[in-house]
C-alpha positions as CSV (number, residue, x, y, z in Angstrom):
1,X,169.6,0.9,-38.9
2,X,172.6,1.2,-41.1
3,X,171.6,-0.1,-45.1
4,X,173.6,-2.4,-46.8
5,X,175.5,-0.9,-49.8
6,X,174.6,-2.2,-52.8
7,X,177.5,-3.7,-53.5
8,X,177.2,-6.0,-50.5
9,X,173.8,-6.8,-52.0
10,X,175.0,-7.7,-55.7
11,X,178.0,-9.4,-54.2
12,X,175.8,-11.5,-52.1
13,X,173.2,-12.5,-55.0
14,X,176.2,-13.4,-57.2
15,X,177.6,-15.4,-54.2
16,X,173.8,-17.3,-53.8
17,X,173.1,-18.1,-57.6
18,X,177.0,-19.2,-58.1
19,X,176.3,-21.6,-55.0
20,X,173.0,-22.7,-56.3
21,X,174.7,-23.7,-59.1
22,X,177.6,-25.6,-57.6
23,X,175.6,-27.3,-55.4
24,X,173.0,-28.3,-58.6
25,X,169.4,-27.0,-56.9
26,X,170.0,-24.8,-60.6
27,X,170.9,-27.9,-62.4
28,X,173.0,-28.0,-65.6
29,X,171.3,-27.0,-68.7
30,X,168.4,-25.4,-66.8
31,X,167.1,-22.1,-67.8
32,X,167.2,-19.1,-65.4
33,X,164.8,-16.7,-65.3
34,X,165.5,-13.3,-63.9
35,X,162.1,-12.2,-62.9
36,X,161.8,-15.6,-60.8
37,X,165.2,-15.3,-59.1
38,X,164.3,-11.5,-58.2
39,X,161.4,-12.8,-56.7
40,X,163.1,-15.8,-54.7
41,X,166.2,-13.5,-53.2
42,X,164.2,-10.3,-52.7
43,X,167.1,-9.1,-55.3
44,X,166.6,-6.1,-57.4
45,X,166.8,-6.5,-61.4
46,X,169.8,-5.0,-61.6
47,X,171.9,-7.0,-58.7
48,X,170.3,-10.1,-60.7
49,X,171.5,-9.3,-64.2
50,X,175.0,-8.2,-62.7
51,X,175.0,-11.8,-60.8
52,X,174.2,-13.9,-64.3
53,X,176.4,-11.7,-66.5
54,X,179.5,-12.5,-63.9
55,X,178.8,-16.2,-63.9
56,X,178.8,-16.2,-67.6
57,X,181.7,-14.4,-68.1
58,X,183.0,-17.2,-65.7
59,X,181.6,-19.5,-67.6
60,X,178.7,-21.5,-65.0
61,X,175.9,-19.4,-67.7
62,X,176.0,-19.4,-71.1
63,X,174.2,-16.1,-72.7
64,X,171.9,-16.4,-75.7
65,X,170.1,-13.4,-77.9
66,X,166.5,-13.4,-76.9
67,X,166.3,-16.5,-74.8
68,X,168.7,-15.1,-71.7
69,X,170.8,-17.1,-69.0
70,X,171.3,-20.7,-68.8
71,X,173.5,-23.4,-66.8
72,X,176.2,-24.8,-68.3
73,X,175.8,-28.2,-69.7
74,X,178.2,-31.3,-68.5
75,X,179.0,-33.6,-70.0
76,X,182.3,-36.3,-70.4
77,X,184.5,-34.1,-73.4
78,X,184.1,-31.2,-71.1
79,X,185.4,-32.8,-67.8
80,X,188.3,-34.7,-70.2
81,X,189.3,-31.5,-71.8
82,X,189.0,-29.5,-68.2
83,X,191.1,-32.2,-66.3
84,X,193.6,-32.0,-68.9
85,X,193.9,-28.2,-68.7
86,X,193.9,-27.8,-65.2
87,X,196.9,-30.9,-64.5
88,X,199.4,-29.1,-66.7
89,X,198.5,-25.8,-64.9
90,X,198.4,-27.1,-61.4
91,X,201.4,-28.8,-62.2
92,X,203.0,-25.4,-63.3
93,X,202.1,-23.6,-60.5
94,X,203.1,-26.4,-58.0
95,X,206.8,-26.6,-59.5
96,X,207.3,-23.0,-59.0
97,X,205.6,-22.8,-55.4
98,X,207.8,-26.0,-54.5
99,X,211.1,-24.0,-55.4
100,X,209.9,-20.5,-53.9
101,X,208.0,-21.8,-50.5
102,X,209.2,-20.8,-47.3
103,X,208.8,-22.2,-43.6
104,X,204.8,-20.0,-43.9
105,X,204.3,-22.5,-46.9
106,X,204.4,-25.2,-45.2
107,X,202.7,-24.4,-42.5
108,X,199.7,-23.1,-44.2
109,X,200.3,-26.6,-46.2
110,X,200.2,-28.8,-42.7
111,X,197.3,-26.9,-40.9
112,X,194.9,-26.9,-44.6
113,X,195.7,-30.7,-44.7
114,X,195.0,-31.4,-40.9
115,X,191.5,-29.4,-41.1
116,X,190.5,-31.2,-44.2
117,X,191.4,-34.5,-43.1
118,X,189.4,-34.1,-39.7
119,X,186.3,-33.7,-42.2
120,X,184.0,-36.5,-43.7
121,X,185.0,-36.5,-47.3
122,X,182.8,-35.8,-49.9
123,X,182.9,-39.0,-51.3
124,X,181.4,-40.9,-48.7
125,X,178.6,-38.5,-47.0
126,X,175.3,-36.8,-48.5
127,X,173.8,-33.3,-47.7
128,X,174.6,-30.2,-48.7
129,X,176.0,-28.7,-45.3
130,X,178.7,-31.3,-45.1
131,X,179.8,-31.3,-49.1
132,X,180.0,-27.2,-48.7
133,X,182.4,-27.6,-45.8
134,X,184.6,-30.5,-47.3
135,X,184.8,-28.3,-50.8
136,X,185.4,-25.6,-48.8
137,X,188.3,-27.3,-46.6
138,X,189.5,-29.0,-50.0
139,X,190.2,-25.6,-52.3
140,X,191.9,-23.9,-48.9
141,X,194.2,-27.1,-49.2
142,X,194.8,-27.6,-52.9
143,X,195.4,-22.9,-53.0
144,X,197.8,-24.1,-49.9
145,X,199.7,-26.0,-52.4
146,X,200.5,-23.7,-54.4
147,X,200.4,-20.3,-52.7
148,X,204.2,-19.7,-52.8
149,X,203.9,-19.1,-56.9
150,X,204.4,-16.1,-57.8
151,X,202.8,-15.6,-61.5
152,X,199.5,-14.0,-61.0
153,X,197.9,-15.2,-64.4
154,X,199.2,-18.6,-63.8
155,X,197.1,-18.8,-60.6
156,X,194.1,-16.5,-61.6
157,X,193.6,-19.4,-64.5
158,X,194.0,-22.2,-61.9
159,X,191.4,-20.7,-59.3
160,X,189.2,-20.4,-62.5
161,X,189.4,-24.0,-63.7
162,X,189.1,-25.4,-60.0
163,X,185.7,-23.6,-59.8
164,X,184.9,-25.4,-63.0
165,X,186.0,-28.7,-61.6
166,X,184.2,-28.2,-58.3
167,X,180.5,-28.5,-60.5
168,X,181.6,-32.0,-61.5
169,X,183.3,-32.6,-58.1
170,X,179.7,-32.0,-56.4
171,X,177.8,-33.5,-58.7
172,X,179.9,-36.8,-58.1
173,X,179.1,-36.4,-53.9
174,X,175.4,-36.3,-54.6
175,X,175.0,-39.2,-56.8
176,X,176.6,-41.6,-55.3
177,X,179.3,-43.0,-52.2
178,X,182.8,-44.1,-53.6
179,X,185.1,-46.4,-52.0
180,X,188.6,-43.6,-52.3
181,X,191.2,-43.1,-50.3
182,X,191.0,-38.9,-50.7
183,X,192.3,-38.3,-47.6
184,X,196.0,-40.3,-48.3
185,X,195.6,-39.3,-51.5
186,X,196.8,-35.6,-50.0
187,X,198.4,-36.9,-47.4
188,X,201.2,-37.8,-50.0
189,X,201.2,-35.1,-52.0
190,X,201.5,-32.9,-48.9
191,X,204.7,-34.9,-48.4
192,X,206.2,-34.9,-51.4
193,X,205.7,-31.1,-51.5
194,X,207.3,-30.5,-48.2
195,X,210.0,-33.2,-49.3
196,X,210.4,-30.8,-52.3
197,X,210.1,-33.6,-54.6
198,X,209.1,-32.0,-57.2
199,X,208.8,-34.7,-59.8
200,X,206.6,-36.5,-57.3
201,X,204.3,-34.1,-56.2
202,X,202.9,-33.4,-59.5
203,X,202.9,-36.8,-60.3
204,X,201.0,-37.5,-57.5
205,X,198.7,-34.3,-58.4
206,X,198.2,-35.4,-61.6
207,X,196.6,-38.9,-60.9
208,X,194.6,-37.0,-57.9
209,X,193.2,-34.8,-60.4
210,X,192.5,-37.5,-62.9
211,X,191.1,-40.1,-60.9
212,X,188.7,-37.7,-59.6
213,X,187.2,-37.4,-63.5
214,X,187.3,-40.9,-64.1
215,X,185.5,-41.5,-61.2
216,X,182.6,-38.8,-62.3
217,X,183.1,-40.8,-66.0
218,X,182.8,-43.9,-64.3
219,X,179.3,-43.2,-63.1
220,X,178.5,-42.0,-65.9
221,X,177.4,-38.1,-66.9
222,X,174.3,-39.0,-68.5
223,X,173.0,-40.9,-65.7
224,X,174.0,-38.1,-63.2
225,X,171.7,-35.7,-65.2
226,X,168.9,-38.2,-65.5
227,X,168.9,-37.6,-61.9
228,X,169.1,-34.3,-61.0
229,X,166.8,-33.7,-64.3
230,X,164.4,-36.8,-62.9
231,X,163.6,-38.1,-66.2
């Protein structure tokens, strides 16, 4: 039997915790403790402090001398301050892929839209399984957007602050259903993007992005963590 390297291994507990963060069974502002999660993945020490220092320096953790790894906290001046950073970015990147994109473009455009839209969003279902596959289906759309941009930073910042989005995205589909039309909401940016409208699709972008936060604002961040917190 051939071993896993242990690469594989650390890749995979980093890939675990970062989900088990996402999908809030580690929920914000909780503790982790290294010994327990060695002991729940049948990781090693070191593939566990690799994992935590990663997702800090990603920002999910946040490091403290002498009391270790915890979650992030969320709350409403972080998503404000997020969904302001990541419009002008998207926005940036979408402009230039808009002028750049070729006939592969919008392919890959047409086919992400056509698999997310044969999905149950995540506004209006509950479990894990289906949320995973709709976030899943939504980033390959949204990177579909904007894959014919050619600045590297500009895109590496972007993939960043959608991971960051995707915690409050998730925490929205678990507390509650919302009456949204996501599913024309892309539909029209896809269009204007093909149409290379420019001007439109990030307009259209912009409110996308920003009536997803007022939505999570809406039901409110403090009641959301009452919930997963159960006080």
């Amino acid at each position: 039997m051939t071993a896993v390297p242990v690469k594989s291994l650390t890749e995979q507990t980093y890939l675990q915790i970062r989900d088990d963060i996402l999908s809030c069974r580690h929920r914000p502002g909780t503790r982790l403790r290294i010994k327990m999660l060695c002991e729940e993945m049948g990781a090693s020490l070191g593939a566990v402090r690799e994992a935590l220092s990663r997702l800090a320096a990603e920002g999910f953790l946040e490091s403290t001398a002498q009391k270790g790894f915890r979650v992030s906290p969320v709350s409403v001046e972080d998503l404000e301050d997020l969904t302001k950073t990541r419009i002008a970015i998207e926005e940036l990147c979408l402009r230039e892929a808009i002028i750049l994109g070729g006939l592969e473009w919008e392919t890959d455009i047409v086919g992400a839209f056509h698999r997310l839209s044969r999905l149950p969003d995540a506004f209006a279902i509950s479990g894990a399984t289906d949320v995973q596959a709709w976030s899943s289906a939504n980033e390959t759309f949204h990177s579909a957007l904007v894959s014919a941009c050619r600045s590297n930073w500009l895109l590496r910042i972007r993939a960043m602050l959608f991971d960051q989005a995707d915690r409050y995205r998730r925490l929205m589909a678990i507390s509650t259903k919302v009456d949204r039309d996501v599913v024309g909401e892309h539909r029209a940016i896809m269009e204007a993007a093909l149409a290379r409208n420019a001007d439109l699709a990030c307009t259209l972008i912009a409110e996308h992005l920003q009536h997803t936060a007022d939505i999570v604002v809406e039901l409110s961040l403090q009641n959301v963590d009452a919930e997963l917190t159960g006080n």
